[in-house]
N, C-alpha and C positions, 0 to 999 in steps of 0.2 A: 504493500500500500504506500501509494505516495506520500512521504511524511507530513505534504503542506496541507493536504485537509483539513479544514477543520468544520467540524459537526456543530457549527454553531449555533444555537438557540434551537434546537431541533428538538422538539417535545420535552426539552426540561423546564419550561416556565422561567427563561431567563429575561426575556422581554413582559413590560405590561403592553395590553392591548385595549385601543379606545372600543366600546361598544358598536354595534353596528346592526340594524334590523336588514335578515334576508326577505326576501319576497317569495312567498309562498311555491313558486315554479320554480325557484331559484334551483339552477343543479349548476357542477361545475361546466368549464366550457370544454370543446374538445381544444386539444393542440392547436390544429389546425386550420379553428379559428381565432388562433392571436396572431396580432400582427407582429413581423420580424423586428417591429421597434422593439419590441417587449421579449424579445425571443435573443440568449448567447448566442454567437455565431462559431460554432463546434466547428465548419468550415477552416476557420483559421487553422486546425491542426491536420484537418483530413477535411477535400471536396469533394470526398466520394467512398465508398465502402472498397472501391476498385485499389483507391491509392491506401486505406489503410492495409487491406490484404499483400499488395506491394510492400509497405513496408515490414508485416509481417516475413516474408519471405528472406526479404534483408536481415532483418534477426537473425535467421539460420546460418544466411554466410558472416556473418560476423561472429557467432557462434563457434564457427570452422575454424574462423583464425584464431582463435585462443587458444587452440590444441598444441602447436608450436612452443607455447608459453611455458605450458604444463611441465614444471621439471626444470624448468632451467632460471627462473626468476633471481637465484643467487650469482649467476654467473657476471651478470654485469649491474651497473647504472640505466643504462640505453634500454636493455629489456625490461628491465622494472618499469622504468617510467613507461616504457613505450604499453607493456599490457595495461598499467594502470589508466592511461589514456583511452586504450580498447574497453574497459570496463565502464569509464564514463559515457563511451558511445555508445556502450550497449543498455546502459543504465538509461541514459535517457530517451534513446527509443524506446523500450518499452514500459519503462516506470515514467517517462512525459511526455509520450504522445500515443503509444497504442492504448495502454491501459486506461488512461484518464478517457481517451477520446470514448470508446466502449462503453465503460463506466457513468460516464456522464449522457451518453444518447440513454441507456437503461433508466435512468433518475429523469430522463424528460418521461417517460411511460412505464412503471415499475412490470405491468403489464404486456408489454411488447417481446414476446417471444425471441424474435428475430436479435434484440439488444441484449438479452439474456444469453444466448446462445453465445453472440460474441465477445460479451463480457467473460464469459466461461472458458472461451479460447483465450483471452488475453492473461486472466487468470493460471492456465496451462504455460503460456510462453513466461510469465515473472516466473512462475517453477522453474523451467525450462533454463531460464536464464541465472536465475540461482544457482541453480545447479552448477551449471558449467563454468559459473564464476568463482566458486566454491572453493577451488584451490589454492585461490588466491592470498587470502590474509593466511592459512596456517604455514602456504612457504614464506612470506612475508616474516612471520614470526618465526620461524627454522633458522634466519638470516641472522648470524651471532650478532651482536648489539655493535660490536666496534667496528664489523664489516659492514652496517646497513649507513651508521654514523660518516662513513667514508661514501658511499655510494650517495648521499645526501650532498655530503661538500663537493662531490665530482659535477655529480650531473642536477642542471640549470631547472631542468623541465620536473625536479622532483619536490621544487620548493613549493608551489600550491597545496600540496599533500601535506605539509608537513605538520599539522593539526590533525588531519586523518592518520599520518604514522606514529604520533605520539599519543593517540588515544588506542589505538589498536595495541600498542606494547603494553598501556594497565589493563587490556582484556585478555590479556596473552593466558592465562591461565584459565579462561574460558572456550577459547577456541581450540576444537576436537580438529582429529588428524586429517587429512583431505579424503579420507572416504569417507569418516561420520559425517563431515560436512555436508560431504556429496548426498548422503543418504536424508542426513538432515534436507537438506535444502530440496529434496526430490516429495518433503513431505506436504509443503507450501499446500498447494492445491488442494487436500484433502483436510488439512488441519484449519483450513478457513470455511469448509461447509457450515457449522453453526453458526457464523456469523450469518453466511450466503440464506442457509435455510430460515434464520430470524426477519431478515430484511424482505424477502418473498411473503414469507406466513402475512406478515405485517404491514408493509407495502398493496400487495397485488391481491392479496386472499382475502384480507380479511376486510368486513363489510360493516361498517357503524348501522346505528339503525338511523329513521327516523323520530326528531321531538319537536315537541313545540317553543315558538321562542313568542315573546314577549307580546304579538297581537292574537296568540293563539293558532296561528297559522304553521302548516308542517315545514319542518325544515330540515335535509339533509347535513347529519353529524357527519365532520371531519374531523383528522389529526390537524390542517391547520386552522378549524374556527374553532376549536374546541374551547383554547383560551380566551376567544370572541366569548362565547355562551358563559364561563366562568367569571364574566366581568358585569353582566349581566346585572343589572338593579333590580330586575324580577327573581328573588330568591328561587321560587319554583324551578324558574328557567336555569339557573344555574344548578339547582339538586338533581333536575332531571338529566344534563348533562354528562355530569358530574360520575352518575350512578350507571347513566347508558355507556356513558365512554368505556367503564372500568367494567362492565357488567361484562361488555364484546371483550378482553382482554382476557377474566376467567375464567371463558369458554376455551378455551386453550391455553388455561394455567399448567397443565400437566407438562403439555408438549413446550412449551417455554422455558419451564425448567430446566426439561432435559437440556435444550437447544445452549442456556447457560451454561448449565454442569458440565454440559460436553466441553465448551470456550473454554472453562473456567481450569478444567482436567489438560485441556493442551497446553496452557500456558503454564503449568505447574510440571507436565513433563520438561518442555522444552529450558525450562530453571535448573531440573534437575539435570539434564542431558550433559547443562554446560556448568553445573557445579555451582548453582547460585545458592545458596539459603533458604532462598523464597522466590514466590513469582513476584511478590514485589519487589523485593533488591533488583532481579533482574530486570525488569523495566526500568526501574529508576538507571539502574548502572548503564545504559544507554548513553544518558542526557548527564552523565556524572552526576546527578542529583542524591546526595547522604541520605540515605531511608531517611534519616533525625527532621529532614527538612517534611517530610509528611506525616511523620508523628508528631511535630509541633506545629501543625496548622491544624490538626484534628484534638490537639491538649490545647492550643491559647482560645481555639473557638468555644469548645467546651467549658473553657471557663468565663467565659464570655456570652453567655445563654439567656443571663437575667434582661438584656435592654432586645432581644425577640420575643420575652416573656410578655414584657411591658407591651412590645407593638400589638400582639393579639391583646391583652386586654384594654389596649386603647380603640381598636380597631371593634372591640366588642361592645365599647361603650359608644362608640363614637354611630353604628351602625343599629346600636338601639338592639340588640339582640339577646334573647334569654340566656340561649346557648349559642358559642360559637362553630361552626364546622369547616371541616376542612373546604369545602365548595366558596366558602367565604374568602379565603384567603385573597382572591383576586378580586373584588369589587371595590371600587375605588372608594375612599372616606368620604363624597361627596359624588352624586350621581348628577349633578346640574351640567358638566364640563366633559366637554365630547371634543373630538380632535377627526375633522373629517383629511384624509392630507393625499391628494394625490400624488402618484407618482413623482410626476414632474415639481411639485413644490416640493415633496420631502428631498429630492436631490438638492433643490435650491437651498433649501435648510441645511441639509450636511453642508454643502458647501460653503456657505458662509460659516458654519460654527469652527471648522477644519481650517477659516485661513489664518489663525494664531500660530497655523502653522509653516507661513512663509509659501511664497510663491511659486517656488517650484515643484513644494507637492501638491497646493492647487490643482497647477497647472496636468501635473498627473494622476491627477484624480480627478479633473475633468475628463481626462482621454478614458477612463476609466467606465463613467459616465455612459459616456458618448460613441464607443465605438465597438459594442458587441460583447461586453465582456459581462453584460448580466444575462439572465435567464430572469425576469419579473414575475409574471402573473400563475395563481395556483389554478393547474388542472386537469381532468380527470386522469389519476392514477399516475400522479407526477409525484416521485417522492415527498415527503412531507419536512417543514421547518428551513432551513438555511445553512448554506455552508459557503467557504474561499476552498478552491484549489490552485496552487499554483502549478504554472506548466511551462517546468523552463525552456526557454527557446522562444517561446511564443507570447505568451502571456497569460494570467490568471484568470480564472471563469468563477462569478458568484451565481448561485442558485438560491431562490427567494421564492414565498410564496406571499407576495404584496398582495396587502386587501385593507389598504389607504385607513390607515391609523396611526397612532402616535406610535407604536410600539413597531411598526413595520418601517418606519421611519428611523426608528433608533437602531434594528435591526441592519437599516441599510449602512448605516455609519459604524456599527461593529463590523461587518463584513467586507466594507473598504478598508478599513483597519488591518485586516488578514491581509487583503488583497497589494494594500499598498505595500504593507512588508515584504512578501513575497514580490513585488516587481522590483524595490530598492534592493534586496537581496541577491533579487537574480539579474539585474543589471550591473551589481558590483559587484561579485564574486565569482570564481571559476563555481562547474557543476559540483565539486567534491565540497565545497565549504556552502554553496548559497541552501541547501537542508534546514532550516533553521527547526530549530529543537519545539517540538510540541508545548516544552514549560513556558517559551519565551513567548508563544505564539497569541495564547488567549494576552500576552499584554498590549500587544499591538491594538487588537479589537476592543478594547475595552478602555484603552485612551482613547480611543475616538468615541465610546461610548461618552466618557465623562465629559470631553469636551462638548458635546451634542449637550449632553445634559446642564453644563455650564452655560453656553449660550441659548438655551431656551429659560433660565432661571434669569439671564440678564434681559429677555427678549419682556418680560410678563412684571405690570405693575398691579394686575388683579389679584387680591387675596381668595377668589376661589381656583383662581388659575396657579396662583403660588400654591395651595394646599393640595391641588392633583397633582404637580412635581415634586414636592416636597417626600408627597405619598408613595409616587414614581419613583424617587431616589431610594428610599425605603425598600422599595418591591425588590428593584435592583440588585440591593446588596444582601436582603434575604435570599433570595432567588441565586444570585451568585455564588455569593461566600457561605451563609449558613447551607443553603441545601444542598448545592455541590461540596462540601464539605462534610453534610449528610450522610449524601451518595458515597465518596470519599473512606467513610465509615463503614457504610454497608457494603461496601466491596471489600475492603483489606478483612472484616469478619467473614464473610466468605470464604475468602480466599482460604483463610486458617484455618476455618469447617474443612473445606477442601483436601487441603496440606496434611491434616489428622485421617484423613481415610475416612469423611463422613460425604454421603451424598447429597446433593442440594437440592432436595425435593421444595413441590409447591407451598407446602405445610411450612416447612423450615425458614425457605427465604420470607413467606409473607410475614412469620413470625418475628424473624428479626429485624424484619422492614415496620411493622409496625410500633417493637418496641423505641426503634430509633425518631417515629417520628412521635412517639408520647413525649420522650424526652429532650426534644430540640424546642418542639411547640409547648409545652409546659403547661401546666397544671389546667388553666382555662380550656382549652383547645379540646373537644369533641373527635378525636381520632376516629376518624369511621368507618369499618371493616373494609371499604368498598376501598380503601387509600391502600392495605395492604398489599395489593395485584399491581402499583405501578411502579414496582423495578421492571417489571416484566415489558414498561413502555418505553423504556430508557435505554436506547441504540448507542450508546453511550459504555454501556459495560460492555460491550459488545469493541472496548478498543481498552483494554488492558489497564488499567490503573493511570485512565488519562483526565479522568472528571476534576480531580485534588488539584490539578493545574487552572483550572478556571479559578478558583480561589487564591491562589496565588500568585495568579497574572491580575486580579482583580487588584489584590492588596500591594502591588508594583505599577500596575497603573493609577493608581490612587494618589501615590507619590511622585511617579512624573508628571500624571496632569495638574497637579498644584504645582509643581515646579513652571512647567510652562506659564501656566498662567498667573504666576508670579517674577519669574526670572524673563520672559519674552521670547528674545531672539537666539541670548546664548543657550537656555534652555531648551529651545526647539531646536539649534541644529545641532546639538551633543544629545538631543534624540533620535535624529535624523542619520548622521554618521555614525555617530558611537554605537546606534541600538539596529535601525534598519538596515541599513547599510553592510550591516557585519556579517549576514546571516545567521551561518551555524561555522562558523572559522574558528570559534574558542569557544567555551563551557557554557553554557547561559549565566552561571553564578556571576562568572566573571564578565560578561557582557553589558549587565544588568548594573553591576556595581561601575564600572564607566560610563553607564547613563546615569546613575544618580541613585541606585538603591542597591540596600544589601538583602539577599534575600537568604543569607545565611541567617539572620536574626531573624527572632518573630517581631520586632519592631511594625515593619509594616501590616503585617496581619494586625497586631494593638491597633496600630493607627488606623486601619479601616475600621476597625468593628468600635472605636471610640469616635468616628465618624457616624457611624448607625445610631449609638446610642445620642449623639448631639441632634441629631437630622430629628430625632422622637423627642427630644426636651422643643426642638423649636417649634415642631406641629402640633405637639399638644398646647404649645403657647397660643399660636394662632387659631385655635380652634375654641379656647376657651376666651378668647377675647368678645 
């Protein structure tokens, strides 16, 4: 999988979303009828299935010439560098342009056969290509340390790598001989079916019902109005939601279990294969990230519980309600204030809130905009929620499912956020460093979140309009930091269910999913059995111990966006350079701390979540006024 993905806002309720009445007939549209404005142009990598299968083909001889290679990588400088080169070109043929191109026509129709198929073949060639590259880092490491050190001083063309050769020597006691590897890496394909089979079940299978929303009239349930119906000032309209949504989800609790257990059981071989601890050392030890650094995001939040306590009971006295329920959690503190935004203004909004950040990323975040590099509008059987991927060579593709709200607006400014990293990235780094690391990824998106959020706070002298931001900033950082930090939780308990020789049946996970959310939401909060089925909606676990990064690109955006909008110019381009700029060239820790934060400390995490608790002293000021 391409590392620059990112599954942004995708059914975890990381965005709020303004209300919106469907019309009765309302169903979504076909493809085919949106127009290309509204439509990415996947052309830019492949204008035809003729020329991806072409370059499929090419794969194969490039495949060939690395047999040459095999066996002799110590013998010189010239050879090293030169396979090393071959491997970037085989890398990014198929990890940025076959794969993604496949990959992404399937998420225009999760349904479409035809993009399935393909996708499955492109899936086969990353095998394929693993495989065959597989030789590479354990002769790499066979290479004694003072002859590789010499072969580095020799040859010119080795100096790009040299961040990639120095992280590979502290993995050296992980990487198996060149046929485990080979065998390893021949497992790809197979060991990614229960993702494959959760995204299809889920995607293409499975079918919401019909409810009613707020004049009474039937209205076709999605994955992306769900949030729409949860914001809902018609309580009914939100229970009914609430309970259809999760009701379709434990009709196939069984089979989601398993589809986890199976995830959850590969990632815990492939730890053990290479000698990890755990599965989570070994994901972390990817991105260099100290397990300590996601045990102390999941101990400072925990102790940090009482000002989300306060927001449900403000949120409960504020909404006038007996009992609070989890269906509530989304309804704004004031139902008066509605945010209609189309398209075309919310880009105008990002864009003016983004130029704090100087004109040349304007300037390319206009081309952004404006030249095919979104997919906008939701429709029928088009994956659900929001992502960036990048695709070097070409450029980055956002996928959106806009339906002209506040929240789909701020959606779009986290997603250029991905998007802009990924192009600063890959315009300024060779292929082997522009990778930039998953930790650092959600910070990108989430300074452009807070700056969005910053200039619509500057934009508003209404005190109803101040208190639905205020609310919003609220949603935000519970949404981010507490529940991804949640999530977070109920994943590493898993894992150690797992890790112990215990299966992860449906009984088990809902169980520890619901003790987790009694105890984030506190004592007020109404837990209600229908809430324990949605890990099972959360395509999120379905990518390894990567959710705990959203909280801590949160709690590092926090702190550059105050920086910027405190410091200005030099603050923005020692974000610009220092951060974007850099990709994945050196550690995130270290990346991070040249932009202005340490993410070694829980400092920042304190500071966000004493941010939360300030954001809840001031609305309850304005509220009691």
């Amino acid at each position: 999988m391409n590392k620059k993905i990112s599954l942004a806002c995708c059914l975890c309720g990381t965005m709020l979303f303004s209300p919106s009445t469907l019309a009765a007939n309302d169903t979504l549209p076909e493809r085919g009828q949106v127009s290309s404005a509204y439509k990415w142009h996947l052309e830019d990598i492949y204008n035809s299935e003729q020329a991806w299968q072409k370059d499929a083909e090419k794969l194969k001889d490039l495949l060939i010439k690395l047999a040459p290679y095999q066996g002799k990588l110590k013998e010189s400088p010239a050879k090293l560098s030169a396979c090393l080169k071959l491997q970037d070109e085989i890398n990014i043929l198929v990890g940025e342009k076959l794969y993604p191109y496949a990959r992404m026509r399937q998420d225009e129709n999760t349904a479409n056969n035809t993009y399935q198929a393909l996708t499955g073949k492109a899936q086969a060639l990353l095998s394929e290509a693993g495989a065959a590259t597989s030789f590479i880092e354990p002769e790499i490491l066979a290479i004694p340390e003072e002859r590789l050190a010499k072969f580095r001083q020799q040859e010119p063309a080795l100096l790009p790598y040299a961040y990639y050769l120095d992280t590979l020597k502290l993995r050296k006691v992980h990487i198996l001989s060149p046929q485990l590897e080979e065998m390893l890496s021949r497992t790809t394909d197979v060991a990614e079916a229960p993702a494959s089979i959760y995204n299809t079940l889920t995607g293409a299978d499975m079918t919401f019902p019909v409810i009613k929303d707020e004049e009474n009239s039937e209205v076709q349930l999605s994955a992306g109005r769900y949030i729409n119906f949860l914001r809902s000032q018609s309580r009914s309209v939100r229970m009914a939601a609430f309970e259809s949504y999760h009701n379709t989800y434990h009709q196939y609790r069984n089979t989601l279990a398993a589809t986890l257990n199976a995830y959850v059981k590969k990632n815990i071989f492939y730890a053990k294969a290479r000698n990890y601890p755990s599965a989570l050392a070994a994901s972390l030890e990817q991105n260099q990230i100290p397990v300590s650094v996601y045990d102390t995001l999941i101990t400072t939040v925990n102790n940090h519980l009482d000002p989300l306590h306060r927001y449900v009971n403000l949120k409960k006295k504020v909404l006038k309600l007996e009992n609070i329920h989890m269906y509530d959690l989304y309804v704004p503190l004031i139902g008066d204030v509605t945010f209609h935004i189309p398209y075309e203004q919310g880009m105008d909004m990002v864009k003016n809130a983004l130029t704090v950040l100087g004109p040349d990323y304007s300037a390319n975040l206009n081309k952004a905009l404006t030249s095919g590099w979104i997919d906008v509008q939701e429709t029928k059987n088009k994956r659900s929620g929001a992502y960036s991927w990048g695709v070097y060579g070409i450029h980055p593709f956002i996928l959106l499912n806009y339906n002209e709200n506040l929240g789909d607006a701020s959606t779009l400014a986290h997603e250029l956020g991905h998007t802009m990293h990924s192009f600063y990235s890959s315009t300024n780094q060779p292929y082997i460093n522009s990778q930039y690391s998953i930790f650092t990824a959600e910070t990108a998106s989430t300074t452009n979140e807070l700056l969005f959020q910053h200039y619509l706070m500057q934009q508003t002298t209404d005190k109803q309009q101040k208190i639905y931001l205020l609310n919003q900033a609220l949603e935000d950082l519970r949404a981010t930091l507490y529940r991804q930090t949640m999530f977070a939780e109920f994943e590493k308990a898993i894992y150690e269910k797992a890790e112990k020789g215990e299966t992860l049946t449906a009984d088990l996970l809902e169980r520890i999913y619901h003790e987790l959310n009694v105890k984030y939401f506190g004592p007020e909060m109404v837990v209600d059995k229908d809430i324990d089925i949605e890990w099972a909606r959360i395509p999120h676990f379905y990518g390894n111990f990567y959710v705990y990064q959203y909280a801590t690109g949160y709690s590092a955006a926090t702190a550059l966006s105050e920086q910027i909008l405190t410091q200005g110019k030099p603050a923005a381009d020692r974000y610009i350079n220092e951060f974007l700029k850099r990709g994945g060239s050196d550690t995130p820790i270290n990346i991070l701390t040249r932009a202005g934060v340490d993410m070694s400390s829980p400092q920042p995490i304190e500071i966000t979540l004493n941010k939360f608790s300030a954001i809840v002293d001031e609305l309850e000021k304005l509220l009691t006024k």
